[in-house]
Backbone as CSV, one residue per row, in Angstrom:
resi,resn,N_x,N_y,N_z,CA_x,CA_y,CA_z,C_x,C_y,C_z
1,UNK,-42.119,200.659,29.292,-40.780,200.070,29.351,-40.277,199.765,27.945
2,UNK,-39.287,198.969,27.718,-38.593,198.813,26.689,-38.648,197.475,26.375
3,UNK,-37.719,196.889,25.736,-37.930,195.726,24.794,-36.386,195.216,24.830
4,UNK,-35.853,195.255,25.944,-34.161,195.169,26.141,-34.585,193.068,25.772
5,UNK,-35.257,192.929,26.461,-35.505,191.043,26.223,-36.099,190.334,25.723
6,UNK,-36.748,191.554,25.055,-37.969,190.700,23.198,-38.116,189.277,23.760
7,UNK,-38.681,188.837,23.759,-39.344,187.339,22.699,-37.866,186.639,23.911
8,UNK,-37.038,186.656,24.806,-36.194,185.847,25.701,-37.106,184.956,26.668
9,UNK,-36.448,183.999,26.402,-37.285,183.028,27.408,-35.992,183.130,28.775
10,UNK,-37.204,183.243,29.782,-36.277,183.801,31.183,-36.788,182.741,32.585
11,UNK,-35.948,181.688,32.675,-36.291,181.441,34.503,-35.892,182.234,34.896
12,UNK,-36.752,182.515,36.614,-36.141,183.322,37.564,-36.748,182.240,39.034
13,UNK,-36.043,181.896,39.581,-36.184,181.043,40.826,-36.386,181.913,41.785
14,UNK,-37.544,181.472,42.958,-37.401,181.904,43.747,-38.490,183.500,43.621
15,UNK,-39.242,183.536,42.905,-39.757,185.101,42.414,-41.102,184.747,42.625
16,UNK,-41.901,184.364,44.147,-43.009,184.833,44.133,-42.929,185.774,44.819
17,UNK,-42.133,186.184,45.754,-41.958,188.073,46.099,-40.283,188.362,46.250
18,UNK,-40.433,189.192,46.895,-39.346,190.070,47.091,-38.318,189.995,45.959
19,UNK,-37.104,189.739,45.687,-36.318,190.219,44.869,-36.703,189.365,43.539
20,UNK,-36.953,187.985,43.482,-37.006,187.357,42.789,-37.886,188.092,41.850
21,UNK,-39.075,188.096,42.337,-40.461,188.585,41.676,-40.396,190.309,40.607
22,UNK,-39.859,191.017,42.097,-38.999,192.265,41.151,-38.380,191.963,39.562
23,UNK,-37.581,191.235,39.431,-36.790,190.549,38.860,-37.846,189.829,37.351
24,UNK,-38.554,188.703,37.704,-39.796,188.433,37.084,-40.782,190.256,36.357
25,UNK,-40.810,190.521,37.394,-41.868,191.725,36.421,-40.950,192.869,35.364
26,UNK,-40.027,193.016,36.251,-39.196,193.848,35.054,-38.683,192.953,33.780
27,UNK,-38.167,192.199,33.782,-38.247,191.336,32.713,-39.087,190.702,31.743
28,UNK,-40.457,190.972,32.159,-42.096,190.864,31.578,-41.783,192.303,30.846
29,UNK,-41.786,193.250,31.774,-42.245,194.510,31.069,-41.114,194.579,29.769
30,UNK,-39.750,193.556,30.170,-38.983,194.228,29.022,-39.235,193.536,27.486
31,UNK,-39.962,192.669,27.991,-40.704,191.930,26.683,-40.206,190.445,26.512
32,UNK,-39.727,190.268,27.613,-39.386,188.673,28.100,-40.760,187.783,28.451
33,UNK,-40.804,186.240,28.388,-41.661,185.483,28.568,-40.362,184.837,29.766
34,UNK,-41.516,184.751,30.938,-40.965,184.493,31.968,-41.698,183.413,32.753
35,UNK,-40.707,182.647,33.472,-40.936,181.314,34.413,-40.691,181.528,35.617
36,UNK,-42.091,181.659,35.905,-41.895,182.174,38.209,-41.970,181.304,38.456
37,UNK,-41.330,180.943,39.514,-41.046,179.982,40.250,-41.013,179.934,41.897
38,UNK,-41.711,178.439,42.680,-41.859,178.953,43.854,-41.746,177.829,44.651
39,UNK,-42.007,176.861,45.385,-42.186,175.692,45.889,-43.901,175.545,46.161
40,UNK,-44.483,176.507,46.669,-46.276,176.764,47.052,-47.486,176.760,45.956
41,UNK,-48.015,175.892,45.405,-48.477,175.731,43.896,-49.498,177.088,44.278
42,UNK,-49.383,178.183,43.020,-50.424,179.063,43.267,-50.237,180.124,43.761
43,UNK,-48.749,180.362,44.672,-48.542,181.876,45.779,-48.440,182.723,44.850
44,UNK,-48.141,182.657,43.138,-47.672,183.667,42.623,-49.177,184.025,41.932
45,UNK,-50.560,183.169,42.234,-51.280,183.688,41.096,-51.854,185.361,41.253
46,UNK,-52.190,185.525,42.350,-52.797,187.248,42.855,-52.054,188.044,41.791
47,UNK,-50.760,188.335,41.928,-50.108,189.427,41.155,-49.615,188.998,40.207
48,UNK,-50.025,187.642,39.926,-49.361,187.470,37.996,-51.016,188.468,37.464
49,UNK,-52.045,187.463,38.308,-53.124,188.589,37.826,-53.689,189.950,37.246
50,UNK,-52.597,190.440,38.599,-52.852,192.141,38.586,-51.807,192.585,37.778
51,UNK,-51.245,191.383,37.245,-49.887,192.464,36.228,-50.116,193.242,34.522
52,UNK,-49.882,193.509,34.395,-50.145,194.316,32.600,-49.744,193.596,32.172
53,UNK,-48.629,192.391,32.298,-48.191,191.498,31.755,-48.035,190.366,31.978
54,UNK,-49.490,189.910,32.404,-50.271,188.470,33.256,-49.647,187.373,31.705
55,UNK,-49.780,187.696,30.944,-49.708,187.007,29.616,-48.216,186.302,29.199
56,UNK,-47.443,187.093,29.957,-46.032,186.774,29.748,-45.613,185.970,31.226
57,UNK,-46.167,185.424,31.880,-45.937,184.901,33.045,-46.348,183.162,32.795
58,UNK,-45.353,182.780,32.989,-45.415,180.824,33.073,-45.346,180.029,34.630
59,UNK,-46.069,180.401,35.315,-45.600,179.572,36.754,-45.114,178.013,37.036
60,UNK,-44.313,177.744,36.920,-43.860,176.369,37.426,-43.504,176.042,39.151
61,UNK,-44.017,175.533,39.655,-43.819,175.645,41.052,-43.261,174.293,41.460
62,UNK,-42.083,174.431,41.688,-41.189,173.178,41.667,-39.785,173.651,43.342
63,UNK,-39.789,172.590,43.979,-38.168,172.947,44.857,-36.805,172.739,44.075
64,UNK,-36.164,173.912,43.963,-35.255,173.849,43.161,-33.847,172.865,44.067
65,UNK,-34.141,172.444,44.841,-33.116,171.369,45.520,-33.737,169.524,45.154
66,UNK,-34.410,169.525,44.445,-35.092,168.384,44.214,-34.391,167.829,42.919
67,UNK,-33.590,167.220,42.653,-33.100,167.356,41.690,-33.928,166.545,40.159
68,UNK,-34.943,165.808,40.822,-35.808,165.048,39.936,-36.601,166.247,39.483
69,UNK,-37.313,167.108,40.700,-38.052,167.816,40.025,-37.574,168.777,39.428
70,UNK,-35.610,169.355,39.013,-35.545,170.459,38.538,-35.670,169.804,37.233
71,UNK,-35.474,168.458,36.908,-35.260,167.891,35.445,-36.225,168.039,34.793
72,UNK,-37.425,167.813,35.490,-39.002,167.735,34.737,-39.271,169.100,34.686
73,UNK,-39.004,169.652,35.417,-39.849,171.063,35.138,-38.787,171.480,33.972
74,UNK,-37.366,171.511,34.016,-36.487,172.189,32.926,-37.116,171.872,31.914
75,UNK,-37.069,170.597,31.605,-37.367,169.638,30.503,-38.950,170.835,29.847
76,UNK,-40.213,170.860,30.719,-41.034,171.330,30.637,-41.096,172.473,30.059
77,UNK,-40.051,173.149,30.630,-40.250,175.033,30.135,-39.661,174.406,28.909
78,UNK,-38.563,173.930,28.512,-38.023,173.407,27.127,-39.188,173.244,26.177
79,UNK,-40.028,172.407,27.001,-41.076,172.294,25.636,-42.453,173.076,25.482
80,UNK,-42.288,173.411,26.256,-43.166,174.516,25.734,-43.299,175.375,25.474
81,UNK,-41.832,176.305,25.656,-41.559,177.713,25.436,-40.720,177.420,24.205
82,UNK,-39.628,176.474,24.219,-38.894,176.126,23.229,-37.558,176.229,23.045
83,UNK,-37.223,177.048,24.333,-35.573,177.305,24.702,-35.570,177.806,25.614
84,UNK,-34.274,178.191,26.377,-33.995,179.157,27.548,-33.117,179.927,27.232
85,UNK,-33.306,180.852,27.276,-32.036,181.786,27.175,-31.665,182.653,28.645
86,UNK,-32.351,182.962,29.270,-31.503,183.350,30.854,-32.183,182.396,31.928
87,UNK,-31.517,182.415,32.647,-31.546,181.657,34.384,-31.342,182.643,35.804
88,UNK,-32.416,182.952,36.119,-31.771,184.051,37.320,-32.518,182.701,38.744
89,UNK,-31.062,182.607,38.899,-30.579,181.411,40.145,-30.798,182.844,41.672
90,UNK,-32.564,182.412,41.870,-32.522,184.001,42.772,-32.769,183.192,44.205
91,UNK,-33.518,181.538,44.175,-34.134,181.124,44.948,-32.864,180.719,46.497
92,UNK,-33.643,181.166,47.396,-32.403,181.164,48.728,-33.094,181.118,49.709
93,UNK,-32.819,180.322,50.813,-32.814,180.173,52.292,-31.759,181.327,53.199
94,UNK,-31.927,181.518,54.399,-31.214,182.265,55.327,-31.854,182.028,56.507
95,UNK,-30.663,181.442,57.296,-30.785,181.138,59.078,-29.455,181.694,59.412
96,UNK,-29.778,182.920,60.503,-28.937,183.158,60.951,-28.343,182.635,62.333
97,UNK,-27.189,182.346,62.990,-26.972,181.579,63.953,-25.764,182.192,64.220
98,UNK,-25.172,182.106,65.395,-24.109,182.551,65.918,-23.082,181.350,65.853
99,UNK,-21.953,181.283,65.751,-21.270,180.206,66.079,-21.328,179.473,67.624
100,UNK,-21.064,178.065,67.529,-21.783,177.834,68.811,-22.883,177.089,68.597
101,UNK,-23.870,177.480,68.193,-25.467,177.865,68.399,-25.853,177.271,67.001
102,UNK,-25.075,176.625,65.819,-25.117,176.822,64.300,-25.982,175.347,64.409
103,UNK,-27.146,175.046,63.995,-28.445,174.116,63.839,-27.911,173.006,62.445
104,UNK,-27.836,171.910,62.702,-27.178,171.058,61.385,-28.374,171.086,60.306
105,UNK,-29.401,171.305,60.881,-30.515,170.938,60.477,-30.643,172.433,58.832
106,UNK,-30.361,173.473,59.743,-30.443,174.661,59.390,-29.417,174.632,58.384
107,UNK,-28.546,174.019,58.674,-27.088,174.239,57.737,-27.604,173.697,56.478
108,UNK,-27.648,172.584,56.782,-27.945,171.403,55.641,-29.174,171.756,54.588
109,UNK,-30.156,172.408,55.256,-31.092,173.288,54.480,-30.788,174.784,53.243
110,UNK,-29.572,175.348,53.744,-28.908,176.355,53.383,-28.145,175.815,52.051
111,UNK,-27.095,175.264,52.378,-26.335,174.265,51.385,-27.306,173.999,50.398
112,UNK,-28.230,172.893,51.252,-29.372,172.170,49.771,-29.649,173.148,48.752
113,UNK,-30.161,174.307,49.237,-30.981,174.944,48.251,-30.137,176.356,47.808
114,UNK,-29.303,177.008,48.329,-28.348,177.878,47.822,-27.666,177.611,46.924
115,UNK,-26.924,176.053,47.716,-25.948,175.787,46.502,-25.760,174.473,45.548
116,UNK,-26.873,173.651,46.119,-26.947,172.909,45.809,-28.128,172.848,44.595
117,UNK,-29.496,173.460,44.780,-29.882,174.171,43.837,-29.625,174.730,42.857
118,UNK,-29.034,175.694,43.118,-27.840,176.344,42.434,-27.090,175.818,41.069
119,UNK,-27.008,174.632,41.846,-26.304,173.800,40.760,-26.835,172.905,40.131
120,UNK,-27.551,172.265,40.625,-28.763,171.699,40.023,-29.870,172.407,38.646
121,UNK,-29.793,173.731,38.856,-30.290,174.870,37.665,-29.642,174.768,36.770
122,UNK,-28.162,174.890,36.977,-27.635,175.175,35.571,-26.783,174.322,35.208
123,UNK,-27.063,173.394,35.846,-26.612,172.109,34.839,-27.733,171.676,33.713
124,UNK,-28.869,171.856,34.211,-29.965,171.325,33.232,-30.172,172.084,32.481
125,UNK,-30.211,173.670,32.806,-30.953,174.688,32.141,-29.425,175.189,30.974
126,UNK,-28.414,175.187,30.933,-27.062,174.817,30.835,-26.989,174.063,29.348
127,UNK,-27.497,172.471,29.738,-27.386,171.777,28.530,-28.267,172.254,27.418
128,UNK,-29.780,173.114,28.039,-30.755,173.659,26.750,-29.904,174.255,26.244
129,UNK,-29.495,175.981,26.673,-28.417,176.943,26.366,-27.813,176.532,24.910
130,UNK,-27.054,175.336,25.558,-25.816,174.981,25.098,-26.195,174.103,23.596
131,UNK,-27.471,174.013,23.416,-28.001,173.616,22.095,-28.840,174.402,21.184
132,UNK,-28.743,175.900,21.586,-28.579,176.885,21.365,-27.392,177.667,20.796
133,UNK,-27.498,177.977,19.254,-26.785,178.506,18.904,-26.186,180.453,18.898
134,UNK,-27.203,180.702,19.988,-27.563,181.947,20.880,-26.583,181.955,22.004
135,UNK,-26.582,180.653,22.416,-26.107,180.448,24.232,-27.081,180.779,24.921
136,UNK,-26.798,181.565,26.173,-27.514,182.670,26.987,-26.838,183.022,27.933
137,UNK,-27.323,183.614,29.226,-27.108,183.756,29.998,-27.599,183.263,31.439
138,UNK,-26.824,183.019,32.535,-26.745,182.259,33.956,-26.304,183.364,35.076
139,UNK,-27.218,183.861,36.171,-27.031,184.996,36.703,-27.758,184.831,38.133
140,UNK,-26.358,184.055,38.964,-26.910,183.778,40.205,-26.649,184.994,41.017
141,UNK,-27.437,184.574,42.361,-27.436,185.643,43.126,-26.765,185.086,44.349
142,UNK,-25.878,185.937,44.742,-24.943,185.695,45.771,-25.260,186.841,47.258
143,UNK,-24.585,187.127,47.733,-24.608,188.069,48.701,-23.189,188.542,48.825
144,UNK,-23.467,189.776,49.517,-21.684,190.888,49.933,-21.166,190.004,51.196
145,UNK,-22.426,189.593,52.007,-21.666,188.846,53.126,-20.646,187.491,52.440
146,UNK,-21.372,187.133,51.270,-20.650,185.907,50.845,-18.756,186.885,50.169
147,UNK,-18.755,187.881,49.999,-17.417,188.587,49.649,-16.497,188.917,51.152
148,UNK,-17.521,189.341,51.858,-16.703,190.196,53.375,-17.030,189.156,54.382
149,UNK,-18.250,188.412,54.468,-18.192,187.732,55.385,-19.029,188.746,56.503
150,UNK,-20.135,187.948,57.618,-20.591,188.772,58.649,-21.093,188.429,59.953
151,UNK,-20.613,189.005,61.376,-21.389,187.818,62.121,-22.499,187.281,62.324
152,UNK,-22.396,185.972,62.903,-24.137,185.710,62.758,-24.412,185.090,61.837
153,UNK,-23.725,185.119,60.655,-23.946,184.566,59.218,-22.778,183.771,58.858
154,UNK,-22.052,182.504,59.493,-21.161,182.017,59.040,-21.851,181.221,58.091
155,UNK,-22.647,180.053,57.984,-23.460,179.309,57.135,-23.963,179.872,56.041
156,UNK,-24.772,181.022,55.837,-25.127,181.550,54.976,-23.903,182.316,53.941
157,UNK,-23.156,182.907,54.836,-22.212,183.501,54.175,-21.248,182.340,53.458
158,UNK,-20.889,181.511,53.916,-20.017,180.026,52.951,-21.023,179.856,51.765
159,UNK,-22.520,179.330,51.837,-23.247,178.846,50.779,-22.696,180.168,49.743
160,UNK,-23.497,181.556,50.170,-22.710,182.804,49.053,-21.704,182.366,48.409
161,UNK,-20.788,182.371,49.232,-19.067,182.091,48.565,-19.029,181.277,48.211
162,UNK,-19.953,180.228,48.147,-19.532,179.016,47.181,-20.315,179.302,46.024
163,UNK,-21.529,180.065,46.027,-22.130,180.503,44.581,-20.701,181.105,44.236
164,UNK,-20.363,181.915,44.771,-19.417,183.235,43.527,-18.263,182.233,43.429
165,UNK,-17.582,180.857,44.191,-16.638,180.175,43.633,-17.458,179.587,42.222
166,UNK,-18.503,178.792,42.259,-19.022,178.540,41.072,-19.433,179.090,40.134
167,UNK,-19.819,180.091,40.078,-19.783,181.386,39.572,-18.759,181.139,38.101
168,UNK,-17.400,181.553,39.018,-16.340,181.781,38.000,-16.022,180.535,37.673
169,UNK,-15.805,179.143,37.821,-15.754,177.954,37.508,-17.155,177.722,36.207
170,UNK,-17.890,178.097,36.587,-19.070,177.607,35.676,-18.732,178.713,34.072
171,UNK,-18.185,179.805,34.449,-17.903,180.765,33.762,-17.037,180.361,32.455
172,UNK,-15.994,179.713,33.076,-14.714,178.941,32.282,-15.427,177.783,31.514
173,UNK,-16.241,176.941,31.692,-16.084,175.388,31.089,-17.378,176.146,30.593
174,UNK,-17.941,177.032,30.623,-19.468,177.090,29.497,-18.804,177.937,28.021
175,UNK,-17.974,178.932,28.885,-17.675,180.071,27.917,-17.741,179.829,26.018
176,UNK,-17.293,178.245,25.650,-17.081,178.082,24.469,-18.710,177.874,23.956
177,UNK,-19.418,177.678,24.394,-20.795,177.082,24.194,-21.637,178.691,24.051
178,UNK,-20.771,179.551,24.310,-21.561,181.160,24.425,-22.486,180.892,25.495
179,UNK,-22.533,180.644,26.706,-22.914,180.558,27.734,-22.202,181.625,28.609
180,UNK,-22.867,182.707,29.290,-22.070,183.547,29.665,-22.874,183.425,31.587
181,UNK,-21.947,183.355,32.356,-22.098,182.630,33.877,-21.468,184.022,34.671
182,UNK,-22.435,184.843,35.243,-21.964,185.853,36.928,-23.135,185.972,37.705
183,UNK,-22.497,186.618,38.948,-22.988,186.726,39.841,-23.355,188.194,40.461
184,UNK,-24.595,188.234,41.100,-24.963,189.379,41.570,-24.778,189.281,42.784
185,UNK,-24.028,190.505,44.054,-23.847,190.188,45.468,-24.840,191.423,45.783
186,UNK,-25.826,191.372,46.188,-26.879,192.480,46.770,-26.276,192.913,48.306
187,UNK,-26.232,193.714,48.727,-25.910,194.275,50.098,-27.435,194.182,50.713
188,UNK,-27.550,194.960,51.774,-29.184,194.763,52.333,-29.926,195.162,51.442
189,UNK,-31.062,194.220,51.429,-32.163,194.786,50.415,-33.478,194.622,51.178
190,UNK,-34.589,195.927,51.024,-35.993,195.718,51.745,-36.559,194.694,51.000
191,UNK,-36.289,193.571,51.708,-37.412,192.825,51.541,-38.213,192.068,52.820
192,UNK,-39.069,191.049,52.853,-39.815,190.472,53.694,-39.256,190.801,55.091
193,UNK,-37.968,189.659,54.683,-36.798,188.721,55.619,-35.973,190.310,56.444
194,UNK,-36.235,191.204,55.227,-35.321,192.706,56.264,-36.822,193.178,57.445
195,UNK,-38.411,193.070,56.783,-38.938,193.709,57.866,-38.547,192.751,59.319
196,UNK,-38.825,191.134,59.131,-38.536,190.981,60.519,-37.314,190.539,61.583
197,UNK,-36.535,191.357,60.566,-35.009,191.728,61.304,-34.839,192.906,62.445
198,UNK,-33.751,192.525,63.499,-33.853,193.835,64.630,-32.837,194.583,63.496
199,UNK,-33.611,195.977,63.492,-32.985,196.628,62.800,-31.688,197.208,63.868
200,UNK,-31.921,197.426,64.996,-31.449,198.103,66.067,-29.125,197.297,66.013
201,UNK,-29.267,196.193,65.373,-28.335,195.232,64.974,-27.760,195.565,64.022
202,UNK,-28.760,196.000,62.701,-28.380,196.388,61.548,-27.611,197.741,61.287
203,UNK,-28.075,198.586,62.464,-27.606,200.098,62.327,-26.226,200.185,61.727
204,UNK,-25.112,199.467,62.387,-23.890,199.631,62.038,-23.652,199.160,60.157
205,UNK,-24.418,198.122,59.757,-24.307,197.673,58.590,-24.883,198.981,57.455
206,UNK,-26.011,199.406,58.100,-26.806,200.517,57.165,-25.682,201.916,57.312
207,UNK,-25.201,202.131,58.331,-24.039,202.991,58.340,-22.993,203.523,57.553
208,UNK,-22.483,202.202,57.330,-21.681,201.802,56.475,-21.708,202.068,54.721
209,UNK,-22.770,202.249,54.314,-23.116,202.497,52.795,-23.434,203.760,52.621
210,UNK,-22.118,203.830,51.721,-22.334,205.148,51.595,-23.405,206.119,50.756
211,UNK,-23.941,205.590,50.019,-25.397,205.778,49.486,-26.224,206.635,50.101
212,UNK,-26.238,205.877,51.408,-26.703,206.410,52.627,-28.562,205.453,52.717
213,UNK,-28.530,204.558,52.125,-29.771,203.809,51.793,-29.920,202.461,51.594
214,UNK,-30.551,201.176,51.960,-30.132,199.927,51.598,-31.369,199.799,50.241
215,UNK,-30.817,198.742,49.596,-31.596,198.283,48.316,-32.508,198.141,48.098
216,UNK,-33.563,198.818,47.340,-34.482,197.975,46.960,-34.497,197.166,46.056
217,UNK,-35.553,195.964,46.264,-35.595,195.196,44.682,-35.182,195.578,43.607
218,UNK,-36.120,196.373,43.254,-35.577,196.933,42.037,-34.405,197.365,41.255
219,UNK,-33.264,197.732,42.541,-32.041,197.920,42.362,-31.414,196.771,42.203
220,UNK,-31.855,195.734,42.695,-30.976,194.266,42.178,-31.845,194.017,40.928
221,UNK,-32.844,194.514,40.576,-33.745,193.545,39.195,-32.819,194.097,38.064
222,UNK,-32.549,195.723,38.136,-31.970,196.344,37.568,-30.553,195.843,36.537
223,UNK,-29.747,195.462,37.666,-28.382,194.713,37.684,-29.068,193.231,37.019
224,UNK,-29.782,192.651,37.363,-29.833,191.539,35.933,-30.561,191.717,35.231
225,UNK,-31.148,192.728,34.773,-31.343,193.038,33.824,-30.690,193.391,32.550
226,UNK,-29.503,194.250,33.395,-27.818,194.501,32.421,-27.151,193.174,31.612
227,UNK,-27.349,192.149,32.733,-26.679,190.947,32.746,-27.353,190.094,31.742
228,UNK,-28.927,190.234,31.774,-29.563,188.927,31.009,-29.629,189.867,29.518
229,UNK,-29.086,190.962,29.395,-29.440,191.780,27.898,-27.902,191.411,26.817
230,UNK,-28.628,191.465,25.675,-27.301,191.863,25.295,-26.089,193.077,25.015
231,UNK,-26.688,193.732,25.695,-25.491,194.403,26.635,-24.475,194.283,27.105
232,UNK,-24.726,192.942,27.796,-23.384,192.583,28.249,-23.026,190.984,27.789
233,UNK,-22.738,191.232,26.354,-22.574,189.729,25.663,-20.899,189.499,26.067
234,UNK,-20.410,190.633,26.498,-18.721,190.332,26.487,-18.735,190.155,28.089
235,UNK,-19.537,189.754,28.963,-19.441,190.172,30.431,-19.952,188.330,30.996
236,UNK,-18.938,187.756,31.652,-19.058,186.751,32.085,-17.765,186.333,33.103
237,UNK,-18.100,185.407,34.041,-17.202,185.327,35.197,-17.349,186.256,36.195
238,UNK,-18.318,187.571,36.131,-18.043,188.331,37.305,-18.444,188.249,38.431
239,UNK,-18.796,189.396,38.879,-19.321,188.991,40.368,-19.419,190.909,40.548
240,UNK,-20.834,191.508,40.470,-21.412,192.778,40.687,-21.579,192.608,41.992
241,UNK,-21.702,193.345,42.752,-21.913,193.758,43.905,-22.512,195.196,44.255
242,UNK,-24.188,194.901,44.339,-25.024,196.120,44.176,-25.518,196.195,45.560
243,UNK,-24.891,197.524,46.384,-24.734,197.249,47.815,-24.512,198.800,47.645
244,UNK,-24.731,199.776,47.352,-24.873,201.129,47.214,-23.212,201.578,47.845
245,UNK,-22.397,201.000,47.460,-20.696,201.126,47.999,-20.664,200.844,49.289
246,UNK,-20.859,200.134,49.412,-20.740,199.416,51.001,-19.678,198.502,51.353
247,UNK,-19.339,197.599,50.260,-18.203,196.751,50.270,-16.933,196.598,49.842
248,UNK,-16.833,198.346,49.365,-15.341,199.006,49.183,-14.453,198.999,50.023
């Protein structure tokens, strides 16, 4: 691999598998020192193990809706790595429910940690940045349902849309600090949560992309990868949507 993130100090929430983790290893390989993150002390040790780049891996295992514990752990990677320069806001809940049928319990869980999390990250991780004469970059992850909306997913789909409203709000009041704030909207992606889905439901959604294929990880690690490089130092406020043209 390459060296697109030298020597970048990188959270990524939410990355002991599926997209997050994607996300975590490509960013190792690109020569980033990286902070996995998980709530389960330990789920990430097996494959930090087996990685070529076990060495560049920092596990902090913290709930990113805790807001005491996002302070200590921020505070933490601060001192011991010595700065932050990206935030990939990957960590997310999903209950799907029909209207009707919508669980408060479930809701309130969604909110906490989508968006409330969410925000809780980069306010703290935000003020390091911002004492940084670098800045960095802030690169949450949203969903297409949070753009189009889908049934089954009213709850989940609001938390989305309120990432990509904050998104562009967070975008505006950092911008002078060289803090650069977007969002990634993934369309379906194989992960865990897709094997134990009825796919038989999904048909019409997989239909729909014209690709003719839903995402893998890698195809979203990809997209912040663009985002956390400097590559895209002029690119802030957006909102990508890596969904193989599905939400055209």
């Amino acid at each position: 691999m390459g060296e697109l993130l030298k020597d970048k100090v990188c959270i990524v929430t939410g990355s002991v598998r599926g997209i997050g983790r994607s996300v975590a290893e490509l960013f190792a390989a690109e020569g980033a020192r990286v902070v996995v993150n998980g709530t389960r002390p330990g789920s990430a040790a097996e494959w930090i193990r087996a990685s070529d780049f076990q060495d560049r891996f920092y596990p902090y295992y913290f709930d990113v809706s805790d807001p005491a514990a996002v302070r200590k752990n921020v505070m933490a990677v601060k001192k011991e790595l010595g700065r932050i320069d990206v935030l990939v806001n990957n960590a997310g809940v999903e209950r799907n429910e029909l209207i009707g049928m919508i669980s408060r319990e479930n809701m309130e869980k969604m909110f906490q940690v989508n968006v409330y999390g969410t925000i809780e990250m980069l306010q703290y991780v935000s003020r390091v940045m911002g004492r940084s004469p670098g800045g960095g970059s802030i690169i949450n992850i949203a969903s297409v349902v949070g753009l189009r909306g889908n049934p089954g997913q009213l709850v989940y789909s609001a938390t989305k849309g309120a990432v990509i409203a904050l998104t562009r709000s967070a975008a505006k009041e950092l911008a002078p600090r060289k803090i650069r704030v977007n969002a990634i909207a993934p369309g379906l992606t194989q992960t865990g949560m897709m094997e134990q889905a009825d796919l038989d439901k999904l048909k019409p959604r997989i239909a729909n992309i014209a690709m003719g294929r839903i995402a893998q990880p890698s195809d979203i690690a990809g997209a912040c990868l663009l985002l956390a490089s400097d590559y895209a130092g002029y690119i802030s406020g957006q909102v990508l949507a890596v969904d193989g043209c599905a939400s055209m």
